[in-house]
Structure formats: C-alpha cells, structure tokens
C-alpha positions as CSV (number, residue, x, y, z in Angstrom):
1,X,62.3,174.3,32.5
2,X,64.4,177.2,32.7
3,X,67.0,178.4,30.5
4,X,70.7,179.2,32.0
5,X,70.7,183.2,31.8
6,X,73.7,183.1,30.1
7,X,75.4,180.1,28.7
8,X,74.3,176.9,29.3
9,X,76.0,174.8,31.8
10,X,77.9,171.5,30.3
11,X,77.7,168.1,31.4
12,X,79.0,164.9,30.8
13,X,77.5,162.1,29.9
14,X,76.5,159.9,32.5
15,X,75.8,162.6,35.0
16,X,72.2,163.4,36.3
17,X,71.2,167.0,35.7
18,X,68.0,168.1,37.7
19,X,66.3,170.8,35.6
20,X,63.5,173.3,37.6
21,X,60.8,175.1,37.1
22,X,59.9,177.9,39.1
23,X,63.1,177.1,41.2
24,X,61.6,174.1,42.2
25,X,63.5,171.0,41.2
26,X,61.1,169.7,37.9
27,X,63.0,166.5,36.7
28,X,66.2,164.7,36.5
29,X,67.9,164.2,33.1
30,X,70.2,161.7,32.5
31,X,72.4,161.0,28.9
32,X,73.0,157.3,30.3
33,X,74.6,155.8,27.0
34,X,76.7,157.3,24.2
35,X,78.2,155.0,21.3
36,X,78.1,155.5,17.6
37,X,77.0,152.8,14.9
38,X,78.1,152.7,11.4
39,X,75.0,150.7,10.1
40,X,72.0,149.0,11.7
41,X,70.7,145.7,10.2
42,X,71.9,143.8,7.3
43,X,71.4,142.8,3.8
44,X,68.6,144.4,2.4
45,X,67.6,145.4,5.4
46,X,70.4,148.2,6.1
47,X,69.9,151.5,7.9
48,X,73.3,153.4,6.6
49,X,74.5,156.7,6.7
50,X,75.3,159.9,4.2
51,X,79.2,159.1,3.2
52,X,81.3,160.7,6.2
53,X,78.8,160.6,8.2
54,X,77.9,157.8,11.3
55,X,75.1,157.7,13.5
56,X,75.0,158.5,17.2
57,X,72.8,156.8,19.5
58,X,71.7,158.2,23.1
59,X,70.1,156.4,26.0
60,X,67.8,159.3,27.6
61,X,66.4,158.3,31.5
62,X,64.3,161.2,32.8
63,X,62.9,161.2,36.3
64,X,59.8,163.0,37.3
65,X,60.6,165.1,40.4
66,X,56.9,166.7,39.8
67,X,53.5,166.3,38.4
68,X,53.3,166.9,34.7
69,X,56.8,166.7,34.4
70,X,57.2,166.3,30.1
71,X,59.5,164.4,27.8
72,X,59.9,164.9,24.4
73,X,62.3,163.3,21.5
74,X,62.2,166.9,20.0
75,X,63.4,169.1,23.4
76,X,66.9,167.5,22.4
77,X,69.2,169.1,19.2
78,X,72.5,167.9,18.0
79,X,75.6,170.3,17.4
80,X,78.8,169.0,15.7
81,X,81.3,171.5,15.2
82,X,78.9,174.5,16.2
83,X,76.7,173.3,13.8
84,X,73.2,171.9,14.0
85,X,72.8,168.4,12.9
86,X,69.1,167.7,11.8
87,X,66.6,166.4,14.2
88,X,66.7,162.5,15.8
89,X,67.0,160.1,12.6
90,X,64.7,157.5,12.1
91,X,65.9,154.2,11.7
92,X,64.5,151.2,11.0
93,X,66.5,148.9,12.9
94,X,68.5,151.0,15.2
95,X,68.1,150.2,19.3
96,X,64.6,149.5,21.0
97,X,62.9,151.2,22.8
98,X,62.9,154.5,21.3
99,X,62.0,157.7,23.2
100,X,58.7,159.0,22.8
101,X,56.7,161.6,24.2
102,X,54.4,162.0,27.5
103,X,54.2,163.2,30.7
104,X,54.8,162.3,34.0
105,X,53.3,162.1,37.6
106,X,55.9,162.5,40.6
107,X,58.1,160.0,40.7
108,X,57.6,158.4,37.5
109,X,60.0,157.2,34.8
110,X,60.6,157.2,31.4
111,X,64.0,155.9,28.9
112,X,64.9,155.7,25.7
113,X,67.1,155.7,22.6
114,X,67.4,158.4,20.1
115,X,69.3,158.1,17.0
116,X,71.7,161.8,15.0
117,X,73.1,160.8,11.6
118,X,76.2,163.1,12.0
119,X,80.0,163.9,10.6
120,X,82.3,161.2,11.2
121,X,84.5,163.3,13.0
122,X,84.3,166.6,15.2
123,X,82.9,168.0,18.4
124,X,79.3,167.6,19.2
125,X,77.1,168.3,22.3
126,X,73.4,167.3,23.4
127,X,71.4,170.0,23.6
128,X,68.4,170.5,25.6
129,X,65.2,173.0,25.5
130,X,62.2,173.1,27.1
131,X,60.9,172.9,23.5
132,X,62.3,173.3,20.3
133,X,59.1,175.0,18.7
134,X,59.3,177.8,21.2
135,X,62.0,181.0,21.3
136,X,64.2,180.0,23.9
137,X,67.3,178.8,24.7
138,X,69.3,175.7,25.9
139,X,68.4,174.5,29.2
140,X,71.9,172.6,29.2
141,X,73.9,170.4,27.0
142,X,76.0,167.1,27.6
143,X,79.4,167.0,25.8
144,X,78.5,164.1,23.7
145,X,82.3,163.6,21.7
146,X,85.2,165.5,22.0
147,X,86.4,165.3,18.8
C-alpha cells in the first residue's frame, strides 16, 4: 500500500476506501461498524476500562482486489485528540470474531472486530499503514468520533 504524499486522505466510516499498490487498485477497506462499550461481560467476569476512559469497537471488512493482498490487526493505530492511543485492547469478552492476520487471493474476504480502550471524550481517527513496524506513513484514516 501506498502512503498519501502528503496528508492522508479522511474518510468516514462506512465508506469503502480502495488502497493500491503500484497504482494498481490492491484492496478495498471498509470501517463497517463504530460504537463504544463501557464494559464487556459481567460479574466477575468484566472487561472494564482505565477511569475516563471507554472502549471503542471497529468492524474491519477488507476485500482482496489482488493476490497476496494482507490484513493485519496491527496496520491500524488510534489517535484521540492528536494523540496515540495504545495498540487494539484485548478483551476477554468484547465482540466475536476478532480480526486476525493473513492474506488473501483475489477476490477473497476477510472481517473483524478490533477493540481501543480510549478517553471518554475527544476527537479520534482510524489510522491505517501498510505496517506499523515499518517507517512510513498513514495510508488513510477514517474519522472515527468527532468529539
């Protein structure tokens, strides 16, 4: 995937982004379902939370518009007020299925839940890389709350 030269482009949720490589179109990205939980589980079973802080849970589709086309929970960060939020949190009882990793053939599939622990309250976008352990920048990034 290749980066925007200069800023990276912002979407909304709920709109396919096609991402290329080699200015051939690679995949299509699609932040399907944004909503924020305040636990998961109950009694002593209970995923909650630093104090002022909810979690955010995001329904990733991706769409294989090539062979070897790759998904990864860790090509995604989390900024709330121009600050980065840790990577996805692991819950124990948050939504099935979560997004793992692979790759894909053309025209193959794969969805998926990942889970931010972030401030209550603020701005915060989806970020996405080609991959976070290499030097570059954000592909493009999905307004995720306004505020």
């Amino acid at each position: 995937p290749e980066p925007d030269p200069d800023t990276p482009k912002l979407f909304k949720a709920g709109e396919v982004v096609t991402v290329t490589e080699g200015d051939e179109p690679w995949m299509d990205i699609l932040v399907a379902k944004v909503s924020s939980k305040k636990s998961y589980g109950s009694g002593y079973f209970i995923d909650k939370p630093a104090k002022g802080n909810i979690y955010l849970q995001l329904y990733v589709t991706y769409h294989a518009l090539a062979d070897g086309a790759t998904y990864n929970p860790f090509d995604w960060q989390v900024f709330c007020n121009d600050e980065a939020v840790d990577d996805y949190t692991f819950v124990s009882n948050g939504p099935e299925p979560t997004l793992n990793s692979g790759t894909l053939p053309t025209g193959r599939k794969a969805k998926g839940w990942l889970v931010y622990e972030v401030p209550a309250k603020g701005r915060c976008v989806l970020s996405y890389g080609a991959n976070s352990f290499i030097d570059q920048g954000a592909v493009f990034e999905v307004l995720i709350r306004s505020k």
